[in-house]
Backbone of each chain as nested JSON, in Angstrom:
{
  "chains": [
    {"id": "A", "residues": [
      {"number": 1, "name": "UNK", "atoms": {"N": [109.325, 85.164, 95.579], "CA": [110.41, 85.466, 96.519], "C": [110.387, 86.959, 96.86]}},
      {"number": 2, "name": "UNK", "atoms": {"N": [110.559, 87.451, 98.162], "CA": [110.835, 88.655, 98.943], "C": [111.391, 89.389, 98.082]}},
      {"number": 3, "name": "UNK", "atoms": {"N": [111.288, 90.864, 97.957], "CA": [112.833, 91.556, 97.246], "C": [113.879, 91.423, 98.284]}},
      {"number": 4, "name": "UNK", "atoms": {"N": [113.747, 91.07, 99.245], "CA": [114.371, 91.337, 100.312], "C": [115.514, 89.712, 99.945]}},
      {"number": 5, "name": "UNK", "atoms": {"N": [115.332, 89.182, 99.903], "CA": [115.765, 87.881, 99.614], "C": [116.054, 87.654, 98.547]}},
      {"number": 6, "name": "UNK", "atoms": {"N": [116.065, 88.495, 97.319], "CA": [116.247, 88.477, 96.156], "C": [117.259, 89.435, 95.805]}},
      {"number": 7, "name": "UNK", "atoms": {"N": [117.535, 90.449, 96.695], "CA": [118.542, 91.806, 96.846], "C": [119.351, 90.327, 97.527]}},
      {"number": 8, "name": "UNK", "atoms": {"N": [119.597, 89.764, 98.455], "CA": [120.429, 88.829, 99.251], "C": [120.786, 88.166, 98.855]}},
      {"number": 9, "name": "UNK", "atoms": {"N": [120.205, 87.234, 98.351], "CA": [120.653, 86.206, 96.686], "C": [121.392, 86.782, 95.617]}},
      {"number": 10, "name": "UNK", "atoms": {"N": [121.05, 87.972, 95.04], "CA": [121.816, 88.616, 94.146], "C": [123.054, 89.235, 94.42]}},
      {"number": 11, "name": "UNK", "atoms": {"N": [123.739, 89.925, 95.706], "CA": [124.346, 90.311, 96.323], "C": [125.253, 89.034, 96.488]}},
      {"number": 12, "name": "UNK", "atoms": {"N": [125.315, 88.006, 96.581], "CA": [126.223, 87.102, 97.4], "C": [126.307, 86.632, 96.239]}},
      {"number": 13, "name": "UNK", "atoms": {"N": [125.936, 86.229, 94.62], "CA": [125.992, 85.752, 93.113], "C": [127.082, 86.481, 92.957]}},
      {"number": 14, "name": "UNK", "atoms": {"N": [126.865, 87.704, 92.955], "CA": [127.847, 88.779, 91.883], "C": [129.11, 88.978, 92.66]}},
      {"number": 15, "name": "UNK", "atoms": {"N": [128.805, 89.374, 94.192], "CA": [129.945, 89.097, 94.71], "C": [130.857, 87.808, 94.376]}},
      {"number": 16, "name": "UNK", "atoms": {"N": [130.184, 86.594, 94.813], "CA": [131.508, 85.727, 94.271], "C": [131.852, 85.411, 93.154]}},
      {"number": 17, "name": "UNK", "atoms": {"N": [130.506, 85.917, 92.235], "CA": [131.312, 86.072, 90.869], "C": [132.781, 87.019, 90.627]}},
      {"number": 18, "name": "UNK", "atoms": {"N": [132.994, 87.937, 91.679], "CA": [134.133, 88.497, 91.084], "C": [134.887, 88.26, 92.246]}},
      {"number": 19, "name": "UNK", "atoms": {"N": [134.639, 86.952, 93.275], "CA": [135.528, 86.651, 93.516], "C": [136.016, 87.45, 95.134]}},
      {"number": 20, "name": "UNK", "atoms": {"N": [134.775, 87.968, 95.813], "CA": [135.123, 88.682, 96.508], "C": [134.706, 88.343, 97.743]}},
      {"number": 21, "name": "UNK", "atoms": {"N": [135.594, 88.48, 98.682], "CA": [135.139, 88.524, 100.085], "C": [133.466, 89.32, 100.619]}},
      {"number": 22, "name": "UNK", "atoms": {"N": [132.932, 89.661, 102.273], "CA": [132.266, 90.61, 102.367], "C": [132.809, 91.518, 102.59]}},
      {"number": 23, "name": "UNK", "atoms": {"N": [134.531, 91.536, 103.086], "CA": [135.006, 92.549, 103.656], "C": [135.776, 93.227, 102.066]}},
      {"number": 24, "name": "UNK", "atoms": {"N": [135.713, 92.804, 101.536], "CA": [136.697, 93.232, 100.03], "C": [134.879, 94.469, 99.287]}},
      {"number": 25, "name": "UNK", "atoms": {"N": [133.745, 93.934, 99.597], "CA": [132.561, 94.304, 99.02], "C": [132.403, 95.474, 100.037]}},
      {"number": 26, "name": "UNK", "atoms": {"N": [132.564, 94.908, 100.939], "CA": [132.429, 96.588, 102.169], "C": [133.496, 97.692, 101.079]}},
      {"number": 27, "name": "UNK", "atoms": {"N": [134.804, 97.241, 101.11], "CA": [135.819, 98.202, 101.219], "C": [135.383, 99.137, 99.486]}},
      {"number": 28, "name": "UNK", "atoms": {"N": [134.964, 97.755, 98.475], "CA": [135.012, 99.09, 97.578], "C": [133.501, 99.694, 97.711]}},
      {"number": 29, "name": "UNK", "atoms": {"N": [132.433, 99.244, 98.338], "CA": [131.227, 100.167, 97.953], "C": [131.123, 100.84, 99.108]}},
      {"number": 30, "name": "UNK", "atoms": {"N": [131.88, 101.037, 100.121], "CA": [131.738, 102.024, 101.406], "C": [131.103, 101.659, 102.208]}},
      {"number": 31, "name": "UNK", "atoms": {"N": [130.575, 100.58, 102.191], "CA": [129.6, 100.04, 103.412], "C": [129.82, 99.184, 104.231]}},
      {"number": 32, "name": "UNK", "atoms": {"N": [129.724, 99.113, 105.757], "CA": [130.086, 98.1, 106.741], "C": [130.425, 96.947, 106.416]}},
      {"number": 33, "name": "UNK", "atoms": {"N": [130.889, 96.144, 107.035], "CA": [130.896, 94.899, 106.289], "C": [129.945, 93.38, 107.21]}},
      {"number": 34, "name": "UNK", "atoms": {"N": [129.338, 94.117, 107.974], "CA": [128.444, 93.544, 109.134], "C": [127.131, 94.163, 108.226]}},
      {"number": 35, "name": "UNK", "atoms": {"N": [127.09, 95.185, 107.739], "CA": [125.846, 95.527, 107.137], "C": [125.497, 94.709, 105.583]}},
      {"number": 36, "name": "UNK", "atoms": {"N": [126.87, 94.813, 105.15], "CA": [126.793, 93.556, 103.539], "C": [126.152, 91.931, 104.54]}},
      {"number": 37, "name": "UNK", "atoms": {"N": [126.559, 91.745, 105.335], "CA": [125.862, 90.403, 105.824], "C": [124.884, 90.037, 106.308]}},
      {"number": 38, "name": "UNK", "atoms": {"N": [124.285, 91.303, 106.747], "CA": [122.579, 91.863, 106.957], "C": [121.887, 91.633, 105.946]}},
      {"number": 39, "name": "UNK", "atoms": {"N": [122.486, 91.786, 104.649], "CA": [121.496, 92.449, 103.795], "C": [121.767, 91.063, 102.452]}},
      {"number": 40, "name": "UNK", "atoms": {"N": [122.429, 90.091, 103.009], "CA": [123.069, 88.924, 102.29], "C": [122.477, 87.783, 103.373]}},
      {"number": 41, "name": "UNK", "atoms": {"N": [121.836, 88.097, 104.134], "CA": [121.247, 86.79, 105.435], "C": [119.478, 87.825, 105.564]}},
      {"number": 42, "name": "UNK", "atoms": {"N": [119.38, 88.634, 104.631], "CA": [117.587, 89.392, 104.468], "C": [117.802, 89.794, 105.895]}},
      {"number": 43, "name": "UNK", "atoms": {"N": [118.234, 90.201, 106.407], "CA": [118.141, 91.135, 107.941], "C": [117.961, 92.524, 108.098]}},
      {"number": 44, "name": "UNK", "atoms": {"N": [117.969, 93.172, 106.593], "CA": [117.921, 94.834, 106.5], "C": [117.071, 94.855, 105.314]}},
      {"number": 45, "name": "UNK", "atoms": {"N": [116.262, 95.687, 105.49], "CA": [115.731, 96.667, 104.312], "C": [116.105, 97.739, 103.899]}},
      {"number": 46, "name": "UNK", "atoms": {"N": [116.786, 97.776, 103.188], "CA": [117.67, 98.977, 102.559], "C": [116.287, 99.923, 101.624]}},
      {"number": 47, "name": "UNK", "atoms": {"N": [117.494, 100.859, 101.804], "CA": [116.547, 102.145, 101.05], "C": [117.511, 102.232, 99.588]}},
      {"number": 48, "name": "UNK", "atoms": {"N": [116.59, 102.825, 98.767], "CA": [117.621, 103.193, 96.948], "C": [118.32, 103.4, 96.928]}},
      {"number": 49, "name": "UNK", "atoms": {"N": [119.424, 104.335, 97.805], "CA": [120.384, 104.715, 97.545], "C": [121.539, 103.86, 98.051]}},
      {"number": 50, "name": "UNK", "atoms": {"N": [121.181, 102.991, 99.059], "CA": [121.725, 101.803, 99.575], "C": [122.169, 100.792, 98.323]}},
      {"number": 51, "name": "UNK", "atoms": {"N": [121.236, 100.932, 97.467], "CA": [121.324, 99.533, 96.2], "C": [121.952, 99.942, 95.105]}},
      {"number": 52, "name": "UNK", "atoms": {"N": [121.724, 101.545, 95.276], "CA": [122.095, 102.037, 93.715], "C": [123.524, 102.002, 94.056]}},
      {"number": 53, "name": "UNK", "atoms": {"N": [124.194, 102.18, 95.387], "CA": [125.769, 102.12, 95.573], "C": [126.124, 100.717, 95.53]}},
      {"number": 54, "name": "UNK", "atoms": {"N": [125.416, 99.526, 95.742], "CA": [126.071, 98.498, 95.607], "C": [126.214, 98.246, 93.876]}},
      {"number": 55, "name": "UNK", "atoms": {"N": [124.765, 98.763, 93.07], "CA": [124.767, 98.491, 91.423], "C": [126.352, 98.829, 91.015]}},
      {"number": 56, "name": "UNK", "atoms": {"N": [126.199, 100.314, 91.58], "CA": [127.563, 101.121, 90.97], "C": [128.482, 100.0, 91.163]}},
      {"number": 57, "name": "UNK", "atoms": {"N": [128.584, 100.298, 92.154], "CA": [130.26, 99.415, 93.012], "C": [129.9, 97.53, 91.781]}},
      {"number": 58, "name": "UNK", "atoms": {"N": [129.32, 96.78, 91.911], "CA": [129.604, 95.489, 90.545], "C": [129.16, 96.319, 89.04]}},
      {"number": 59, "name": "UNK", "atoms": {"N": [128.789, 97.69, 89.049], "CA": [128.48, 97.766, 87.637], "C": [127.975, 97.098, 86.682]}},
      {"number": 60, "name": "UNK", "atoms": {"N": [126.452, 96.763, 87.519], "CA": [125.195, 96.75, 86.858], "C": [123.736, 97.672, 87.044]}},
      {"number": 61, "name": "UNK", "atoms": {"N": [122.551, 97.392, 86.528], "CA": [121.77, 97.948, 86.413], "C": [121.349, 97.451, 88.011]}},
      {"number": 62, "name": "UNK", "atoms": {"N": [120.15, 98.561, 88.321], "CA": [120.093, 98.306, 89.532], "C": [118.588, 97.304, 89.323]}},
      {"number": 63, "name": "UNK", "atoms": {"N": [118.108, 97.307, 88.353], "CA": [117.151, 96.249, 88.304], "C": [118.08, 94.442, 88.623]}},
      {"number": 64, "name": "UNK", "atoms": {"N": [119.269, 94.335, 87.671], "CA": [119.897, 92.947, 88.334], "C": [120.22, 92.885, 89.54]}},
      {"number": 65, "name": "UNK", "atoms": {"N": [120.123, 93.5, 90.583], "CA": [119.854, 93.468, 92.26], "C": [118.709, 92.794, 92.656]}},
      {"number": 66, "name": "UNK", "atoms": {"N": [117.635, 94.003, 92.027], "CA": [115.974, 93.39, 92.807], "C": [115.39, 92.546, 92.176]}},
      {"number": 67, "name": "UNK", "atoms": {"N": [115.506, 92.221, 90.903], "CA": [114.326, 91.831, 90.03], "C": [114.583, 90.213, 90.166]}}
    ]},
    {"id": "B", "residues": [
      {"number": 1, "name": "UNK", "atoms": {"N": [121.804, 110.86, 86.745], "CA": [119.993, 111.272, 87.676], "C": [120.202, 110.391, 88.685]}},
      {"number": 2, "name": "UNK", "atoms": {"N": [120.493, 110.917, 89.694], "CA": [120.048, 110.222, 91.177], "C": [119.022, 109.302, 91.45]}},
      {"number": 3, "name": "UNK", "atoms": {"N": [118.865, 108.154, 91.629], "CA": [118.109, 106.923, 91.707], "C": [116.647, 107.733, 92.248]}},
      {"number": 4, "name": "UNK", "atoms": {"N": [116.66, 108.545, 93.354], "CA": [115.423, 108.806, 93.626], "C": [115.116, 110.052, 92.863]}},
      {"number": 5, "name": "UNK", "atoms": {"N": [115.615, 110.542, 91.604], "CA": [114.796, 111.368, 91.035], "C": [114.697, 110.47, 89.435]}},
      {"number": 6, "name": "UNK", "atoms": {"N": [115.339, 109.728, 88.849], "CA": [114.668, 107.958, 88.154], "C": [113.537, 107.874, 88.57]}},
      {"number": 7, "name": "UNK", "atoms": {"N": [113.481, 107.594, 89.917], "CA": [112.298, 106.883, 90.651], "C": [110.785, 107.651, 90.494]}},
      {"number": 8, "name": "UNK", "atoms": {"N": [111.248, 108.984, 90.845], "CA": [110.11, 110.368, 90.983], "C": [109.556, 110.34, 88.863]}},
      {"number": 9, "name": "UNK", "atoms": {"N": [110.891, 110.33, 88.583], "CA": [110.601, 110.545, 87.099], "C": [109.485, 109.181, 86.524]}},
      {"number": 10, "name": "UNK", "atoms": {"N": [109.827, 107.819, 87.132], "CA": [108.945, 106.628, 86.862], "C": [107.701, 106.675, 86.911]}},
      {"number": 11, "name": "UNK", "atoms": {"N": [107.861, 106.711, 88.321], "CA": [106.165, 106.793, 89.032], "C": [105.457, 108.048, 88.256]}},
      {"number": 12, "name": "UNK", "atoms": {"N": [105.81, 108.899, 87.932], "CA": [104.854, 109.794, 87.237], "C": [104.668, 108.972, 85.818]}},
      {"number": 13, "name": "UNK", "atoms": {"N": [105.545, 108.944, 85.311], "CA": [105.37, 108.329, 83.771], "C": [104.273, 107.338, 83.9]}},
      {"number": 14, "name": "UNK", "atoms": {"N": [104.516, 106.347, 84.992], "CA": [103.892, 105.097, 84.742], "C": [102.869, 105.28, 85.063]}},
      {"number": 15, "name": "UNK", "atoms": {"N": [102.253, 106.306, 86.041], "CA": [100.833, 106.597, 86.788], "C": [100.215, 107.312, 85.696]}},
      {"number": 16, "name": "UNK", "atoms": {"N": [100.464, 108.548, 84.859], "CA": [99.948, 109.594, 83.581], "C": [99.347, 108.203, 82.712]}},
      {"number": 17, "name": "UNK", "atoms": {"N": [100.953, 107.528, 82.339], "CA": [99.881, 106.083, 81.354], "C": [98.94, 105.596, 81.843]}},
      {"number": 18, "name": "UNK", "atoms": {"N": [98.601, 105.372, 82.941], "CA": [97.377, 104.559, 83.6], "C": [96.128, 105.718, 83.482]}},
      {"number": 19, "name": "UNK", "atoms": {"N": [96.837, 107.043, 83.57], "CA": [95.388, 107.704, 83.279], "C": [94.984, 108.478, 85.071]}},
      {"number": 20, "name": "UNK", "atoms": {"N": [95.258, 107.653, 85.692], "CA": [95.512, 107.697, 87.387], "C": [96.271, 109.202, 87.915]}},
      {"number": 21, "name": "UNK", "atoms": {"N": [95.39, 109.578, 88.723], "CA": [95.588, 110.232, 89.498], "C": [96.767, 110.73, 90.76]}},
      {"number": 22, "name": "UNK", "atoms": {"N": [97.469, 110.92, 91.588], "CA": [97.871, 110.479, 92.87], "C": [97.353, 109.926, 93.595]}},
      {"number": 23, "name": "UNK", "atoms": {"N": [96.113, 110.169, 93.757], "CA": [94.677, 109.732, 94.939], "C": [94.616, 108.249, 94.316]}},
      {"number": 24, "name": "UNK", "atoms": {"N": [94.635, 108.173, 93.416], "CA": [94.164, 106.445, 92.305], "C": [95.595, 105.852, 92.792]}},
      {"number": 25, "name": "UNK", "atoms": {"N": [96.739, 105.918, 92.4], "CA": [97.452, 105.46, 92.629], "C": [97.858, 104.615, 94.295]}},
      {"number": 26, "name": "UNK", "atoms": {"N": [97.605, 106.019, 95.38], "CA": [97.655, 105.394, 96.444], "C": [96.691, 104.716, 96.697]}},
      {"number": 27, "name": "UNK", "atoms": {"N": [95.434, 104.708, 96.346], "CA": [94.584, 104.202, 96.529], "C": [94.698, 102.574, 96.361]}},
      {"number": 28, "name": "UNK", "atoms": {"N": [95.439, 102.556, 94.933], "CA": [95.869, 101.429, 94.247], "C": [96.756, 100.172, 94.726]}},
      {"number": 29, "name": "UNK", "atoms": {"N": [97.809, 101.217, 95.773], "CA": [99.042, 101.167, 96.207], "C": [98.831, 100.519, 97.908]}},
      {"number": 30, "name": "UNK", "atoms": {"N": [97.924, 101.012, 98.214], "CA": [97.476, 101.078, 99.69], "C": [98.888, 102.194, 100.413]}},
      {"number": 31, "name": "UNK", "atoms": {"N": [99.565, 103.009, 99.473], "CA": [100.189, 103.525, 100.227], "C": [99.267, 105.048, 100.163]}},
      {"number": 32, "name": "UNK", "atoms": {"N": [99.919, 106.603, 101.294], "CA": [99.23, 107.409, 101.35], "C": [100.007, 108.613, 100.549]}},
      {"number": 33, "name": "UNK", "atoms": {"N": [98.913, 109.269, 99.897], "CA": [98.48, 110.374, 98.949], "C": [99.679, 111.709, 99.022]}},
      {"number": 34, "name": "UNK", "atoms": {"N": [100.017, 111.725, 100.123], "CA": [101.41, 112.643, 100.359], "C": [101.997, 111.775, 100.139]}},
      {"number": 35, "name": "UNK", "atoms": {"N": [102.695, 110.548, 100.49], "CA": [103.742, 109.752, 100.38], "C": [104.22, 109.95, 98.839]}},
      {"number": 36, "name": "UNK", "atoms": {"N": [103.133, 109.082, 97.963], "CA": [103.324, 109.17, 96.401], "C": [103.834, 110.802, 95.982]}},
      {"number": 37, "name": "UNK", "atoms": {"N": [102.892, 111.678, 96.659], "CA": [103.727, 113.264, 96.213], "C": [104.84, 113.423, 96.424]}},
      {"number": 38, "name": "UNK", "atoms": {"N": [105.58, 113.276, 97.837], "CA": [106.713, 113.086, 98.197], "C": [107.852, 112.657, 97.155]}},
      {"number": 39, "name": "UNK", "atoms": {"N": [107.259, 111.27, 96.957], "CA": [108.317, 110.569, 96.172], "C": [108.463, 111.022, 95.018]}},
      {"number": 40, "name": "UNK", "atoms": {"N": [107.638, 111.532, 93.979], "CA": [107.559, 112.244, 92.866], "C": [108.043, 113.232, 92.993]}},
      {"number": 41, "name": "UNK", "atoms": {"N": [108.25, 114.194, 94.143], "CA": [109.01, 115.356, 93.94], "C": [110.819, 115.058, 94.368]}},
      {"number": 42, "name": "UNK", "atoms": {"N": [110.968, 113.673, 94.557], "CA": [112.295, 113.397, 95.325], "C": [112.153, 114.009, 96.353]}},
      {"number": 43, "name": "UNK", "atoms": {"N": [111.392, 113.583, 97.546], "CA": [111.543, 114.487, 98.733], "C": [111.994, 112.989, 99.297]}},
      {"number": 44, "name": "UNK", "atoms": {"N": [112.108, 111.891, 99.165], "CA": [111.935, 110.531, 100.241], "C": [113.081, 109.401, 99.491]}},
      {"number": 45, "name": "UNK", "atoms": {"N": [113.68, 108.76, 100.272], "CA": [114.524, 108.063, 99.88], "C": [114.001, 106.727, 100.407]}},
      {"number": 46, "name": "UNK", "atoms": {"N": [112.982, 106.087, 99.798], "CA": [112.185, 104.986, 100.132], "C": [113.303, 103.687, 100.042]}},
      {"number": 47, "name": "UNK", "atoms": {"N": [112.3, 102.303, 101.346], "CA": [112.916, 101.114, 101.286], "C": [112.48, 100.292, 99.666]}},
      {"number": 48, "name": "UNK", "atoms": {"N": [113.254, 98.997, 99.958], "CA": [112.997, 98.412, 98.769], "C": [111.754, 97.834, 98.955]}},
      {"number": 49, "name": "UNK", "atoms": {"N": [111.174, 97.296, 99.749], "CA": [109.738, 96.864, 99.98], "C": [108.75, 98.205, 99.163]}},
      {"number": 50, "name": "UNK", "atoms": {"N": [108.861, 99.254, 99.817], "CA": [107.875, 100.597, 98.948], "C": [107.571, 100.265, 97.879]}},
      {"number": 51, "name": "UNK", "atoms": {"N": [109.008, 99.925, 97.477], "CA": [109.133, 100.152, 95.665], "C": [109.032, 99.026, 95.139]}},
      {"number": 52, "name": "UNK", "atoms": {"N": [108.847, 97.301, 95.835], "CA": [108.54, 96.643, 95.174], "C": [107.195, 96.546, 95.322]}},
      {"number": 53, "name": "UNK", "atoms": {"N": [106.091, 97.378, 95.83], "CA": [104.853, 97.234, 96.55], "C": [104.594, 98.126, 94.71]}},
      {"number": 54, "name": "UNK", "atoms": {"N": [105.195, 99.368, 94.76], "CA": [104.668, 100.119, 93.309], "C": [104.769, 99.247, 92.088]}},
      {"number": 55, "name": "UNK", "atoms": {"N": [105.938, 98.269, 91.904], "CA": [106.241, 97.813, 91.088], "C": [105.102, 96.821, 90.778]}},
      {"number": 56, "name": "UNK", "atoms": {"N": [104.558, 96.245, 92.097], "CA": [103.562, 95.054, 91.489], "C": [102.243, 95.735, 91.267]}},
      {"number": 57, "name": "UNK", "atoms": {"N": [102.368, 96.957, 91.862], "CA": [101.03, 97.947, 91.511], "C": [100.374, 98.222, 90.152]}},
      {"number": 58, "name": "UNK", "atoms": {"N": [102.115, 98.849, 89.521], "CA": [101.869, 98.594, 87.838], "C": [101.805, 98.224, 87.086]}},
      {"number": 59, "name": "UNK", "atoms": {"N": [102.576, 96.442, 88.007], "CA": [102.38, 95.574, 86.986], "C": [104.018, 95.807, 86.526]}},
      {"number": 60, "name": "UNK", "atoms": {"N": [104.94, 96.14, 86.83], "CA": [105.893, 96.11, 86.284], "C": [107.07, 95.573, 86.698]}},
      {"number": 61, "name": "UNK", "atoms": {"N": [108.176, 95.196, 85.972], "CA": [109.808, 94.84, 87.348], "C": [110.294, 95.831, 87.736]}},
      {"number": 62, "name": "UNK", "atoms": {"N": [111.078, 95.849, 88.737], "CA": [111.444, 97.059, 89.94], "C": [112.471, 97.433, 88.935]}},
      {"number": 63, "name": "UNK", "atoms": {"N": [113.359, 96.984, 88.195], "CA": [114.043, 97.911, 87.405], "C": [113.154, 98.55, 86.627]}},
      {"number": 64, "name": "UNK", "atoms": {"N": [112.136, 99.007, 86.272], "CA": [111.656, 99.531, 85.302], "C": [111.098, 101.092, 86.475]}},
      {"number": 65, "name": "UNK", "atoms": {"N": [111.218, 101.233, 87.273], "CA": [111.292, 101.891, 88.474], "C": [112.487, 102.777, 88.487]}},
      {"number": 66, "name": "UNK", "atoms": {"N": [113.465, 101.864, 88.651], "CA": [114.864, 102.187, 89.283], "C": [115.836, 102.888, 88.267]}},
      {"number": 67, "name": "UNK", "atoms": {"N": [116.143, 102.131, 87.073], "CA": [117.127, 102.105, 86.415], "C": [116.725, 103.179, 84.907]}}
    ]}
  ]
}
């Protein structure tokens, strides 16, 4: 599987693991909320610092994103 | 440590163990010979594709990169 699709898969897990909207995931990690659905439907390739703010924001490692 | 100086700090570690060069690495990598310098000095805030391209380079998971 893509990382690209595997960042998208993982992203939409953890989110509803805690239960969260895309617009609730925009609001606490600072990012669009048209861009969380880009990147949750593989439509963006994000750069590191893009991922390391989503790790922060669910508070995990940023390997449980890509890997 | 800022994800892309992790990252700069990796790729050296993991390239010195191989014994490899910069030139070996991109070579390795199919990416180019400034690029890898770049990233090692934190000059580049690379996509996730880059870095999953290094990751299968070394043989390793992208958290072992990142995190």
């Amino acid at each position: 599987m893509d990382i690209r699709e595997r960042l998208g898969r993982n992203i939409r897990r953890l989110r509803q693991d805690k239960g969260w909207s895309q617009e609730e995931l925009a609001h606490e990690s600072g990012l669009h909320r048209t861009y969380i659905s880009d990147l949750e439907r593989v439509a963006r390739n994000p750069t590191i610092t893009v991922v390391d703010r989503l790790a922060l924001t669910f508070g995990v490692p940023v390997g449980q994103l890509l890997d």
